[in-house]
N, C-alpha and C positions, 0 to 999 in steps of 0.2 A: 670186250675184255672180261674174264672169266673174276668172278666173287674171289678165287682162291688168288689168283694174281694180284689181288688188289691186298690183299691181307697179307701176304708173303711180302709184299712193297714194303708195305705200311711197317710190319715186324724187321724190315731190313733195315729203313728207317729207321727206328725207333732203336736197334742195337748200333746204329753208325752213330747215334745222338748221345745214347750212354758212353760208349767207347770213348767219343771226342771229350767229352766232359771228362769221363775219369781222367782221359792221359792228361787234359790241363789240369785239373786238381792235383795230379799227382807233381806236375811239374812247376806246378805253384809252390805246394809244399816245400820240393827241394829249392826254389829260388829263397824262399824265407830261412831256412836251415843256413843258406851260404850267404845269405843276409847274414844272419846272428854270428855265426862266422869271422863277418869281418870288421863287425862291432869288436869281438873277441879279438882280433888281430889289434886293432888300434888302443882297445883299452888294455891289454897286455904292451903294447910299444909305449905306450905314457907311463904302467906303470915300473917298467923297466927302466925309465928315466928319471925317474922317483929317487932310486936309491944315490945317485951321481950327483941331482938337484941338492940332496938332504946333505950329501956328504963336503958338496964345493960350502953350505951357506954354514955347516957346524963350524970348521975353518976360522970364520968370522965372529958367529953368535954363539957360542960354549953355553951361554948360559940359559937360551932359549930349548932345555930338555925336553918340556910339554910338550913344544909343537912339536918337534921330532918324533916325537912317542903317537902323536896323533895323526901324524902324516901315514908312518908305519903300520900303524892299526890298519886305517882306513883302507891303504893298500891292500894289506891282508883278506880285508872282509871281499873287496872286487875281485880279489886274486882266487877265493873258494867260492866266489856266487854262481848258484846255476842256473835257474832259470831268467828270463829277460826282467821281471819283476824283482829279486833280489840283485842281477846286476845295475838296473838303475839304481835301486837304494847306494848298493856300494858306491856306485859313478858319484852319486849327490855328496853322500857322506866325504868322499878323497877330494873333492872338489871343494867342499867349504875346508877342510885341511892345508888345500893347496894354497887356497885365498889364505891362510893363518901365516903360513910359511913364507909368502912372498911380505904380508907386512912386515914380518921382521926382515926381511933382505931391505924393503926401504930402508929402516935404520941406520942401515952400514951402507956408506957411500964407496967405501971401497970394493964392497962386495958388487955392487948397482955396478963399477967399472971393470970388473973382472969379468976378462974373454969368454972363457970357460964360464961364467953364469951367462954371460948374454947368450952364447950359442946353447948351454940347457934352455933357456927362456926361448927360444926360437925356438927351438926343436918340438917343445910342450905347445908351445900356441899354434903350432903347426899340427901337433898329434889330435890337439881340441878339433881344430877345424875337421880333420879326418872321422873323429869321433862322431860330431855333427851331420855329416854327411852320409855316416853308415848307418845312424841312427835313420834319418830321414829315407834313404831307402828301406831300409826293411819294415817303416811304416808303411811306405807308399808300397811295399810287396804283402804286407797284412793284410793292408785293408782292400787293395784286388782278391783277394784270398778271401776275407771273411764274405767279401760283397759277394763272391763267387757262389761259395755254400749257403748265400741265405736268399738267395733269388729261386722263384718258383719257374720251372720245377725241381732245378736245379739242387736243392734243399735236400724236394724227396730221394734225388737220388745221391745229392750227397752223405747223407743221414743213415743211408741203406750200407754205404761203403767204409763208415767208421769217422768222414772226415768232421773235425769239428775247429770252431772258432779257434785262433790263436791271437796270444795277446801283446799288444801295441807294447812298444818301449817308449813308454809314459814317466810325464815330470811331477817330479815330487811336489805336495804341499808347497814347501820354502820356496823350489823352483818357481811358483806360479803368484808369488807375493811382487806386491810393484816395489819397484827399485825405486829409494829415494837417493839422490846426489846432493849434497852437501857440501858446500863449498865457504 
C-alpha cells in the first residue's frame, strides 16, 4: 500500500469523524431548543389556569387582595422570562404564590367543595407533574450536550464550530432548603 493511500484514509477518516460529530452536536442542540420548548408549553398551560384558579377562589376570599396581586405578578414575570435561568426564577417565584393562594382556599370550606376548584386543583397538580418532567428532560438533553462538547477531542472540535455549554434548568436557593412538617 502506497504512503499516499494511507493518508488519504487517514484524512477520510478524520472528515467522516468531524462530520458525525457536528451533525450530533447540531442535533443535540435542536433536541435542547425542543426541550425548553416544552417547559414553555407546560409553564404557559399552568399559567393560563392561573387566571380561572384566582377568579373561582376571589368568589369566596374578597378580602384576600395581596395574594391575588402576588399570584398576578408572579405570573407576569414567567410569562416575560427568557432565558432558562430567569424562567426558573419566575417558576419559583409563581409557585410560592401559588402555595399563598391555596392557604387561603383552605379557609373556606365551601370553596375546598366547589367542582370548579377541585377540577382547577386537578388540572394544576397535573400541569406540575408535566412541568417536572419537561424540566428533567431537557436536563437529561443538557448534560448529553454539555458532556458531548467537553470530551476530548471532541472539545477541539467543538470549540472550532461555535458550540458552547448551555445551562441546566436549575433550583433555586429556597427550592434546595429541607422541608420541615409540622404537625
Amino acid at each position: 500500500m502506497s504512503p499516499l493511500l494511507i493518508v488519504l484514509g487517514i484524512v477520510v477518516l478524520l472528515v467522516l469523524f468531524v462530520w458525525g460529530l457536528y451533525n450530533s452536536l447540531v442535533t443535540l442542540r435542536v433536541r435542547i431548543k425542543e426541550a425548553m420548548s416544552q417547559i414553555d408549553v407546560q409553564l404557559k398551560r399552568r399559567a393560563d389556569l392561573i387566571p380561572n384558579l384566582v377568579e373561582t377562589i376571589k368568589g369566596y376570599a374578597k378580602h384576600e387582595k395581596g395574594v391575588f396581586e402576588e399570584v398576578t405578578k408572579a405570573r407576569s414575570a414567567l410569562m416575560g422570562a427568557g432565558s432558562a435561568h430567569e424562567k426558573a426564577v419566575a417558576d419559583n417565584m409563581l409557585t410560592g404564590a401559588l402555595k399563598s393562594l391555596f392557604a387561603v382556599a383552605e379557609a373556606y370550606p365551601n370553596l375546598r367543595a366547589s367542582e370548579n376548584f377541585q377540577q382547577l386543583q386537578k388540572e394544576l397538580s397535573d400541569t406540575e407533574d408535566k412541568v417536572a418532567y419537561s424540566r428533567q428532560f431537557y436536563n437529561n438533553v443538557v448534560m448529553e450536550y454539555n458532556t458531548k462538547i467537553m470530551m476530548f477531542p471532541n472539545s477541539l472540535i467543538a470549540g472550532q464550530f461555535g458550540f458552547k455549554s448551555e445551562e441546566f434548568f436549575a433550583a433555586t436557593e429556597d427550592e434546595r432548603k429541607k422541608v420541615e412538617v409540622k404537625f
